[in-house]
C-alpha positions in Angstrom: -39.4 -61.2 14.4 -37.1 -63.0 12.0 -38.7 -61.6 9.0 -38.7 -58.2 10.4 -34.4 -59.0 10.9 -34.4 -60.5 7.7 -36.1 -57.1 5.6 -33.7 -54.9 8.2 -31.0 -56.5 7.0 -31.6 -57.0 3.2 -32.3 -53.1 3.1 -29.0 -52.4 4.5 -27.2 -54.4 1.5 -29.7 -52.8 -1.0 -28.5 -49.6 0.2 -24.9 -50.5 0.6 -25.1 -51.7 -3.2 -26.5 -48.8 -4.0 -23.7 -46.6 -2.4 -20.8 -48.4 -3.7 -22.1 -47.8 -7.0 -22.6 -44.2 -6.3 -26.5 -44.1 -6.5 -28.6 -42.2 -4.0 -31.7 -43.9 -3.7 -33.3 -41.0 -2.0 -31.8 -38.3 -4.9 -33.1 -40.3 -7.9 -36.6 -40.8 -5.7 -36.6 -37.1 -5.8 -35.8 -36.7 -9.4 -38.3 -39.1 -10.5 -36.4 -42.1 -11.6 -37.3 -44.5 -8.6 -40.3 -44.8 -7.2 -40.6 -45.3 -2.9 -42.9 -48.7 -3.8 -39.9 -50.0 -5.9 -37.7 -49.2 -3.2 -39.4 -52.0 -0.7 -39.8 -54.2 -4.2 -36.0 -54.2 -4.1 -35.8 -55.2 -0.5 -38.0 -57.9 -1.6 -36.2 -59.0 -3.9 -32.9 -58.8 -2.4 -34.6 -60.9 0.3 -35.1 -63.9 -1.9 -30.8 -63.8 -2.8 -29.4 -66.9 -2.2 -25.8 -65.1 -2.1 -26.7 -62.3 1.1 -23.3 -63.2 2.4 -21.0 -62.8 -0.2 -22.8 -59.2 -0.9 -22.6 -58.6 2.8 -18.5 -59.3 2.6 -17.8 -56.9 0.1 -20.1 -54.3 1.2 -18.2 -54.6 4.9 -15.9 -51.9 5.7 -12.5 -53.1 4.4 -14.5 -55.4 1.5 -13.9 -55.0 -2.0 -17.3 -53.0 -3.0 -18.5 -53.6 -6.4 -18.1 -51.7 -10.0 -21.3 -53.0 -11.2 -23.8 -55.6 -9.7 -23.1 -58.8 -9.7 -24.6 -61.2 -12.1 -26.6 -63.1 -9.0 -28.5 -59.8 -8.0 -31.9 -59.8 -8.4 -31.9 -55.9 -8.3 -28.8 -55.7 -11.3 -31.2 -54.6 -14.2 -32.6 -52.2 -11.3 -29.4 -50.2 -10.4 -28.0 -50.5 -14.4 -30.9 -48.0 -15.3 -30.5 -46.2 -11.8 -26.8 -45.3 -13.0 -27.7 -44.5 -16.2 -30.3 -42.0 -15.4 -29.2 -38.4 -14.4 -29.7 -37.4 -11.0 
């Protein structure tokens, strides 16, 4: 059950990062720039972050968001192309 937790709750930051860079996930799916099988390949990898909390922080209503993301996340060279791309 932990891992199931564990996947629940690294999605939900994956997402959150995605949102407070202004990427939809499902809307660049749709266009064709992302893939549903990378989707769960960033939740895997944001599962293996040794910093979930300080993402978790800043994602939190209130937090400071983020601009760009940060040079610990395993997903950065992910959502750097997913900005650049048109949706």
């Amino acid at each position: 059950m932990r891992e199931h937790s564990t996947l629940k709750t690294h999605a939900a930051l994956f997402d959150g990062m995605s949102q407070t860079l202004g990427l939809d996930l499902q809307e660049k799916a749709i266009a064709g720039h992302l893939q549903f099988d990378e989707i769960s390949e960033a939740v895997l990898r944001c599962s293996r972050c040794a910093h979930p909390d300080q993402c978790s922080a800043r994602l939190a209503p209130g937090g400071a968001g983020f601009e760009a993301a940060p040079d610990y996340c395993r997903n950065r060279d992910l959502l750097a192309y997913l900005q650049e791309e048109p949706a």
